[in-house]
C-alpha positions as a Markdown table, in Angstrom:
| # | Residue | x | y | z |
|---|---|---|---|---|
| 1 | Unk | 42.1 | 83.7 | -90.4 |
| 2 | Unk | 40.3 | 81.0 | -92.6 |
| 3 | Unk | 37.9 | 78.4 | -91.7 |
| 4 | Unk | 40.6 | 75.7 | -91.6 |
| 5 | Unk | 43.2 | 77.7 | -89.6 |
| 6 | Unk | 40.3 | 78.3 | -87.0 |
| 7 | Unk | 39.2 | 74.7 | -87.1 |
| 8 | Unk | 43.1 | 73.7 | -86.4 |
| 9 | Unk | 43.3 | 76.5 | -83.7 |
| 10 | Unk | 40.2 | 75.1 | -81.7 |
| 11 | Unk | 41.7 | 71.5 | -82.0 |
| 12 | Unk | 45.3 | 73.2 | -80.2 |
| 13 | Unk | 43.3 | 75.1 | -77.6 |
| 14 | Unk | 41.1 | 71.7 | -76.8 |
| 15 | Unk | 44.4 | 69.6 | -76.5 |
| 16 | Unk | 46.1 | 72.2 | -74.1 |
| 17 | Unk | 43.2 | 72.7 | -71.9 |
| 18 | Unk | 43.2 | 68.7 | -71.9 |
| 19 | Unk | 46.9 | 68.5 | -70.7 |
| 20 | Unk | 45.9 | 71.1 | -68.2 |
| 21 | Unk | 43.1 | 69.4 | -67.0 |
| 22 | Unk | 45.3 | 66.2 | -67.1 |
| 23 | Unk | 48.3 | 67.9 | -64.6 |
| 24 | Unk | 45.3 | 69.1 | -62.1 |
| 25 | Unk | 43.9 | 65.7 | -61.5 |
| 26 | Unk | 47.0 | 64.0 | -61.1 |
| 27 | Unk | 48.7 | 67.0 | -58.9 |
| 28 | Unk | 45.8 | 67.7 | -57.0 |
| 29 | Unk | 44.5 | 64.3 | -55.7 |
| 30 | Unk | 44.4 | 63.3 | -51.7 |
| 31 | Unk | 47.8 | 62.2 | -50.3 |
| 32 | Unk | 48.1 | 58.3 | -50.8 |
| 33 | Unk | 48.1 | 57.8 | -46.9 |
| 34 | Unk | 44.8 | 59.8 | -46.7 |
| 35 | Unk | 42.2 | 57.7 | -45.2 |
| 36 | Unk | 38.1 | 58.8 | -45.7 |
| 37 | Unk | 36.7 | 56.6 | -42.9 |
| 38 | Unk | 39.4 | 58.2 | -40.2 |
| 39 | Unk | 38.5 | 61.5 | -41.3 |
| 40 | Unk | 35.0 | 61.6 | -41.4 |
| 41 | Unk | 35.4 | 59.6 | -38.1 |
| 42 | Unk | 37.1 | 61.8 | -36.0 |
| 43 | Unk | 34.3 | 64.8 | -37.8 |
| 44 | Unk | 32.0 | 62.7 | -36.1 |
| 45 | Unk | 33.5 | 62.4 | -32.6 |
| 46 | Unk | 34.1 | 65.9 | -32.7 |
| 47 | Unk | 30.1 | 67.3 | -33.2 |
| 48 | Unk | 29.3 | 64.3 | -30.7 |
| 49 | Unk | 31.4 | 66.2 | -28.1 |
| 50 | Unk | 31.1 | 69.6 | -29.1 |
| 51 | Unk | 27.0 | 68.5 | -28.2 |
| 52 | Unk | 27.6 | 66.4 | -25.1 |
| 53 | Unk | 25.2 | 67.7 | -22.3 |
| 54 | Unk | 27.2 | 66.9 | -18.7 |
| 55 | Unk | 25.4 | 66.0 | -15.5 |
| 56 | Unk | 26.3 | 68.2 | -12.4 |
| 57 | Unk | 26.9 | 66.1 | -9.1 |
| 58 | Unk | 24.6 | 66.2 | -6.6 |
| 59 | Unk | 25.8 | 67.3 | -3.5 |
| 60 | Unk | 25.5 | 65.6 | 0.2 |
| 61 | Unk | 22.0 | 65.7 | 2.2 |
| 62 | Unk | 22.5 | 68.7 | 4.5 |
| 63 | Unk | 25.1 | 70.8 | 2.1 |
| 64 | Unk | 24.6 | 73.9 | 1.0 |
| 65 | Unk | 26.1 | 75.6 | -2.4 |
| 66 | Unk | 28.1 | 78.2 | -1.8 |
| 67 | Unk | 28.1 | 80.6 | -4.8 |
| 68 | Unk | 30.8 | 83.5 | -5.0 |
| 69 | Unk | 29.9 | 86.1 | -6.9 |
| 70 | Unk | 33.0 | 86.7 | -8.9 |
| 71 | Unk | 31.0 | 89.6 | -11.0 |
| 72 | Unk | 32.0 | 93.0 | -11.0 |
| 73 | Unk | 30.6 | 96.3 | -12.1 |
| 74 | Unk | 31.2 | 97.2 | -15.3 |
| 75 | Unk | 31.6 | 101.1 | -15.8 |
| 76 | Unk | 29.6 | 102.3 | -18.9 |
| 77 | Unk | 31.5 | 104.6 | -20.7 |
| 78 | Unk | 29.5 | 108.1 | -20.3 |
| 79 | Unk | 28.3 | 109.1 | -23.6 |
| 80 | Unk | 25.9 | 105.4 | -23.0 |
| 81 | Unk | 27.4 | 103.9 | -26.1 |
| 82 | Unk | 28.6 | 100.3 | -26.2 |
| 83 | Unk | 31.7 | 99.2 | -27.7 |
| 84 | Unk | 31.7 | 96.2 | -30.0 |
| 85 | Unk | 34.5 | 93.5 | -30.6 |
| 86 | Unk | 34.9 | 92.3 | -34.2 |
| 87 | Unk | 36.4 | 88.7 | -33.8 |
| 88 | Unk | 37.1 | 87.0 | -37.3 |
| 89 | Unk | 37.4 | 83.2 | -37.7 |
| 90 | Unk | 39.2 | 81.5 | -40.1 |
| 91 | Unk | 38.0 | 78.0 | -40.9 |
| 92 | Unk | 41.1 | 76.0 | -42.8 |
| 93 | Unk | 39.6 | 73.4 | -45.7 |
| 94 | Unk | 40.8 | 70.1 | -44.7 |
| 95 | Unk | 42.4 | 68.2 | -47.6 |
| 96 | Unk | 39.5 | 66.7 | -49.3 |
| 97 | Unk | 37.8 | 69.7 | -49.2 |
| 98 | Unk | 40.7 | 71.6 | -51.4 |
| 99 | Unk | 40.6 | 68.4 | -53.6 |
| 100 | Unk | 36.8 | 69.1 | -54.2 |
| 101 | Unk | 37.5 | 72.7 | -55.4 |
| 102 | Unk | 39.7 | 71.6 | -58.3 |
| 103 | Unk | 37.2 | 69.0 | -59.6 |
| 104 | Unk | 34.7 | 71.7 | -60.2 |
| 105 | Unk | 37.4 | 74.1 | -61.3 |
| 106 | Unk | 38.6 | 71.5 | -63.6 |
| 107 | Unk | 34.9 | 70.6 | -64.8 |
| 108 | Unk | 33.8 | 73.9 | -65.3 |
| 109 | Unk | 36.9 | 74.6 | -67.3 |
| 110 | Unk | 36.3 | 71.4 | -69.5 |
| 111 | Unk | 32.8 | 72.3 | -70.4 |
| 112 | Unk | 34.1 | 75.9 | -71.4 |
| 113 | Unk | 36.8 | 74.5 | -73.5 |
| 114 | Unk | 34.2 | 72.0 | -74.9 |
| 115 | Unk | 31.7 | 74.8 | -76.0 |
| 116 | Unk | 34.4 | 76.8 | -77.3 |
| 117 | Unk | 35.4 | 73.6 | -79.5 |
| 118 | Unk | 31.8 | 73.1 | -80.6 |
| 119 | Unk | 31.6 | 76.9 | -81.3 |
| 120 | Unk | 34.4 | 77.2 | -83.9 |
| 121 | Unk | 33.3 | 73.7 | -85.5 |
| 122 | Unk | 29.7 | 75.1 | -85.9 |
| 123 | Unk | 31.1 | 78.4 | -87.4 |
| 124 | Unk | 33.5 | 76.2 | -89.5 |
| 125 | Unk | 30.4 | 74.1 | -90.6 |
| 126 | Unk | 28.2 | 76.8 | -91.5 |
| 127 | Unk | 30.8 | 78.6 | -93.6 |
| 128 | Unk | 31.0 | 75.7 | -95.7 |
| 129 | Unk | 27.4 | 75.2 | -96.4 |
| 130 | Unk | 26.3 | 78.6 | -95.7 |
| 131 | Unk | 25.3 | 80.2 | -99.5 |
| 132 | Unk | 27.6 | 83.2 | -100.3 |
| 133 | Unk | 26.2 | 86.8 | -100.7 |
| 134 | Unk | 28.7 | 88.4 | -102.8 |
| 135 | Unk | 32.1 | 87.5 | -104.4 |
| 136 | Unk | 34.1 | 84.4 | -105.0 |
| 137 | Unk | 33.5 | 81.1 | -106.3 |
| 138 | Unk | 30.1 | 80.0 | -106.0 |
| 139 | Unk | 28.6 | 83.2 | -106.4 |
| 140 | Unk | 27.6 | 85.6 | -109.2 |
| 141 | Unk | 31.0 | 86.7 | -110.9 |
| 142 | Unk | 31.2 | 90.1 | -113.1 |
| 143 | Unk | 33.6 | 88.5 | -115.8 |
| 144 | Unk | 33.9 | 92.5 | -117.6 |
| 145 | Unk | 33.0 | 94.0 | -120.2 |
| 146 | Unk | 30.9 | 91.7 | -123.0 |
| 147 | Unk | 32.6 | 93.7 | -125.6 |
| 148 | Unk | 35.8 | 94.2 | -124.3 |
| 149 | Unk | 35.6 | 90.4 | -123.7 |
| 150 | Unk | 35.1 | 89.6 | -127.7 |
| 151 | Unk | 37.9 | 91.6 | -128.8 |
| 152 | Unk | 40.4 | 89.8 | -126.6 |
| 153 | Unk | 38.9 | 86.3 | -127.5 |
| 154 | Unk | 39.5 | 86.6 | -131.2 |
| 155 | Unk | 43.3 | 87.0 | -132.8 |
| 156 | Unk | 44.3 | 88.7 | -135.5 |
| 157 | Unk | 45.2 | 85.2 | -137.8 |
| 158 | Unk | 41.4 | 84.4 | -137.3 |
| 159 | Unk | 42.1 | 81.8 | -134.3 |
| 160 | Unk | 40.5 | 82.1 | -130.8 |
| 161 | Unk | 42.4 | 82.1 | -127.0 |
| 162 | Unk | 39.8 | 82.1 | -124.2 |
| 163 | Unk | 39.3 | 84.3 | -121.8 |
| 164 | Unk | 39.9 | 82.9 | -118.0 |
| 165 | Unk | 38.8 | 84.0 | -115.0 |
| 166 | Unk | 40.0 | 83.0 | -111.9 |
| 167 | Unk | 37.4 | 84.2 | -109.6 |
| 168 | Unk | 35.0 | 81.8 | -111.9 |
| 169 | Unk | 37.6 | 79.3 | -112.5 |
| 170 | Unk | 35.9 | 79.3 | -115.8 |
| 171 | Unk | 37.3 | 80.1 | -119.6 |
| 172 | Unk | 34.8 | 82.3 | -121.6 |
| 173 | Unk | 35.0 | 81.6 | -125.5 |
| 174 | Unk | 32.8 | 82.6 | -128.7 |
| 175 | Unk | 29.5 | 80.3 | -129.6 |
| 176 | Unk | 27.5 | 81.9 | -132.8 |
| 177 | Unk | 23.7 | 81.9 | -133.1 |
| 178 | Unk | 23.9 | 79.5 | -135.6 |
| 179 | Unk | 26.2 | 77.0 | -134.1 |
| 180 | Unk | 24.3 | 77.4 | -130.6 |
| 181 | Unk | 21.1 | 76.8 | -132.6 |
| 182 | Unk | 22.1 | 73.4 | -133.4 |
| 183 | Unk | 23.8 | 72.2 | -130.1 |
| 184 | Unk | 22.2 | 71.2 | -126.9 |
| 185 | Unk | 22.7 | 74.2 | -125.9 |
| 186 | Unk | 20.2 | 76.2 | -127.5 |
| 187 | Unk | 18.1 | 76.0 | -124.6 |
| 188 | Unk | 18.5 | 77.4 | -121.8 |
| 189 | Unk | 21.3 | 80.2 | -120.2 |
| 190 | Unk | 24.2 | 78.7 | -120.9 |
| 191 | Unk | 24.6 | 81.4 | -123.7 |
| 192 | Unk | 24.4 | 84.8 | -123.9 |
| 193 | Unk | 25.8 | 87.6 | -126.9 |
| 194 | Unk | 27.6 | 84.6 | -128.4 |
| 195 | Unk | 29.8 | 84.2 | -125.5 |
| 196 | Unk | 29.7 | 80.3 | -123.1 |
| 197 | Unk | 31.3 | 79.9 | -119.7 |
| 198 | Unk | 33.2 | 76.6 | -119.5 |
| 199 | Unk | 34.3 | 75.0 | -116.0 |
| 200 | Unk | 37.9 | 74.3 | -116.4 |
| 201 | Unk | 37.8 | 70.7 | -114.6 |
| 202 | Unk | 37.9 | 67.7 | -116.5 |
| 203 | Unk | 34.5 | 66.1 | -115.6 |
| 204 | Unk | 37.0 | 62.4 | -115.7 |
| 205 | Unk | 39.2 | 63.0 | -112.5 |
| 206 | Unk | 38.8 | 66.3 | -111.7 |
| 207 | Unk | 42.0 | 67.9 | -113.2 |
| 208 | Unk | 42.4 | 71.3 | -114.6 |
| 209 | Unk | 41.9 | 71.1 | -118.2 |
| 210 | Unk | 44.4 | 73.4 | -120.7 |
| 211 | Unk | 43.6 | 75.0 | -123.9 |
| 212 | Unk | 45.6 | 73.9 | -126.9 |
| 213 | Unk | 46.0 | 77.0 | -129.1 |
| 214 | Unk | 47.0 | 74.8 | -132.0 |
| 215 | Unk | 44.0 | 72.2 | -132.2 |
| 216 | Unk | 41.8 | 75.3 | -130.5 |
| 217 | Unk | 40.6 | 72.8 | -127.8 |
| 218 | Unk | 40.8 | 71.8 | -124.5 |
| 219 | Unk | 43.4 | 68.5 | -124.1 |
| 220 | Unk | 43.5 | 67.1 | -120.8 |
| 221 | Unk | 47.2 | 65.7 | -119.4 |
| 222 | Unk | 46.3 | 63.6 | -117.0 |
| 223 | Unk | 44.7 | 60.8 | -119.1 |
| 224 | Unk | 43.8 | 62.2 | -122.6 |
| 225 | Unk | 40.4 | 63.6 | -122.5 |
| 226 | Unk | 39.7 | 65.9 | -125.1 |
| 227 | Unk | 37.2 | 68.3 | -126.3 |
| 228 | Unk | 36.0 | 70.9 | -128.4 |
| 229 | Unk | 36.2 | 75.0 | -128.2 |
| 230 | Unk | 33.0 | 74.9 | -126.3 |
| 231 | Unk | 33.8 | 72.1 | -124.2 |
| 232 | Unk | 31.9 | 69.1 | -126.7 |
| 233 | Unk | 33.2 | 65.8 | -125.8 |
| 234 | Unk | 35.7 | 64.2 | -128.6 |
| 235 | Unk | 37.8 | 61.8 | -127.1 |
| 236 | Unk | 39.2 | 60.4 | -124.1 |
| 237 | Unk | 37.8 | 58.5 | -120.7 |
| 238 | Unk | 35.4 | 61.6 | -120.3 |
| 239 | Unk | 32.0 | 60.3 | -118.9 |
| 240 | Unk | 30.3 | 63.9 | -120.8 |
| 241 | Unk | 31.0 | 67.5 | -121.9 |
| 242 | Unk | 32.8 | 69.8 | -120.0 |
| 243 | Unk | 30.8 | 71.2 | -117.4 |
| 244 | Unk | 29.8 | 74.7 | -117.7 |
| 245 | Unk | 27.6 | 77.9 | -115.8 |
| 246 | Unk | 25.0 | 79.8 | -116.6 |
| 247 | Unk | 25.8 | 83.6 | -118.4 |
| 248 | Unk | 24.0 | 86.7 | -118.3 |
| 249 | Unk | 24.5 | 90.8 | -119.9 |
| 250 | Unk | 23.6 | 92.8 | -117.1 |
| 251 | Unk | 23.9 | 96.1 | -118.4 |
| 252 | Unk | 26.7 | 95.6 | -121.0 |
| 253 | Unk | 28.6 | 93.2 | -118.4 |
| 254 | Unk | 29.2 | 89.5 | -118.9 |
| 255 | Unk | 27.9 | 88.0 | -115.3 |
| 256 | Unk | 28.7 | 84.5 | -114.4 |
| 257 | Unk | 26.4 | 82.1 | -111.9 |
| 258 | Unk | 29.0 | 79.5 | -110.8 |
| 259 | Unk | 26.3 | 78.9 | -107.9 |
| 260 | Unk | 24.9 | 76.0 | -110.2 |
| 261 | Unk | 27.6 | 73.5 | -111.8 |
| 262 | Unk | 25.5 | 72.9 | -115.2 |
| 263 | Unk | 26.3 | 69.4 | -116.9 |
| 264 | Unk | 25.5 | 68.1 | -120.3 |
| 265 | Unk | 25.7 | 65.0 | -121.4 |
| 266 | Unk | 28.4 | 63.9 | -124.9 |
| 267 | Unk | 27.1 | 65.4 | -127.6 |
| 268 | Unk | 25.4 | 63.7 | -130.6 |
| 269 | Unk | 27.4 | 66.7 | -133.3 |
| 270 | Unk | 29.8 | 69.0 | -132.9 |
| 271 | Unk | 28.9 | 72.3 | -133.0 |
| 272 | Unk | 32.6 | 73.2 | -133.9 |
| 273 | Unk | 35.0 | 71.7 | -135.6 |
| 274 | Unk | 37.7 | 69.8 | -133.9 |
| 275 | Unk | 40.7 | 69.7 | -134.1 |
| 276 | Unk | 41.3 | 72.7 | -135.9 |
| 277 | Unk | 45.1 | 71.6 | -136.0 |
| 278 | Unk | 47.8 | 69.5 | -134.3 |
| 279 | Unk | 47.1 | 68.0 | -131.4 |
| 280 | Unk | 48.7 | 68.9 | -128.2 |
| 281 | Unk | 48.8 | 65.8 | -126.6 |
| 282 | Unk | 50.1 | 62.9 | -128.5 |
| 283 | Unk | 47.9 | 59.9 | -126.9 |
| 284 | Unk | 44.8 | 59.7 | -127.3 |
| 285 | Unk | 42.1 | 57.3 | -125.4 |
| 286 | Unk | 39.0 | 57.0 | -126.8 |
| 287 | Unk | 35.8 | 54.8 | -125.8 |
């Protein structure tokens, strides 16, 4: 189950428990005719008789008492052993009592179902923000082989088709020494064995870029952005280059940080020529 079908579940479970909680109040209040005051008034009456101490008459100045002595023997059974009677007494709960009961039933359920709500929103919110080890976007990707990369980059008619990969959401195409020498990009680890890692949204609104075999760019549908083979700004509403991640060869193996998003601002020159033929978008916006 994913983080957002979780989330959802926890918002269902906290809605039922509420309609629960809803149909205990409402069924299990008092009767409307149920008075407090009577109640605890007649309690009251009760423990003042049940602790009522009553006088004995006195009797008439030369009467005796005559006592009767009603008591009779009481035969001990013969082994000497005394034989207990177990009496049970059941108290009933008076209405309000009953009434009490659910309130703290229905409390404590509310605080579970509360905690369980906080619970899955924590776990939703730390999955979100919590760095991932291993795998997927935002991680270290192995992209393959660096050499089996190169051989499906270039064509046999001398024209290029880049590489994607999904798990990077990035296109991997071919920068040489000497063009990377003189681009922005000659510093840092944006490049590695002639191969750059391009993000494939268009930094203007955010949509998916396409490659354009036939200019050997990337031409942007949604409003006309356009740019280079290694993502150089040419025209369009573009604010910069395309975004793109730093590379690595670990041991033969192009690896791809798409933990940092790197951006670069347009550049000055192209380091390749653009367009390299028709275009494939016809309108073009450019500042």
């Amino acid at each position: 189950m994913t983080l957002i079908e979780l989330s959802f579940a926890g918002f269902a479970l906290v809605g039922l428990l509420g309609i629960i909680g809803i149909v205990v109040i409402v069924t299990g209040r008092a009767p409307k005719n149920f008075n407090w005051k009577k109640n605890v008034e007649k309690k009251a009456l009760k423990e003042d008789k049940s602790e009522t101490n009553f006088l004995e008459p006195e009797l008439p100045k030369g009467e005796t008492e005559t006592t009767i002595d009603e008591e009779e023997d009481i035969e001990a059974p013969a082994d000497g052993a005394v034989k207990l009677e177990e009496n049970v007494i059941y108290e009933e709960l008076s209405e309000e009592e009953i009434s009490i009961n659910r309130r703290q039933f229905l409390t404590k359920a509310l605080r579970i179902s509360f905690g369980a709500f906080a619970g899955i929103q924590l776990i939703s919110y730390l999955g979100f923000i919590w760095p991932k080890v291993s795998g997927g976007f935002g991680s270290k990707i192995d992209a393959g082989s660096i050499e089996e990369i190169k051989n499906q980059l270039f064509q046999a008619d001398g024209s290029v088709i880049p590489a994607f990969i999904p798990a990077a959401r990035a296109y991997v195409l071919p920068l040489s020494e000497d063009a990377a020498a003189n681009s922005q990009f000659a510093s840092g680890s944006t490049v590695t064995d002639g191969l750059v890692a391009v993000y494939q949204r268009c930094v203007h609104l955010g949509c998916r870029v396409p490659w354009c075999n036939s200019s050997q760019g990337f031409e942007c549908p949604c409003h006309g952005s356009k740019y280079n083979m290694v993502g150089e700004y040419f025209a369009g509403p573009a604010p910069r280059n395309l975004d793109r991640f730093n590379v690595a060869n670990v041991s033969g193996r192009l690896i791809i940080d798409t933990g940092t998003i790197i951006e670069s601002p347009r550049a000055p020159g192209m380091s390749v020529k653009y367009p390299q033929g028709l275009s494939c978008i016809a309108l073009t916006t450019e500042e």
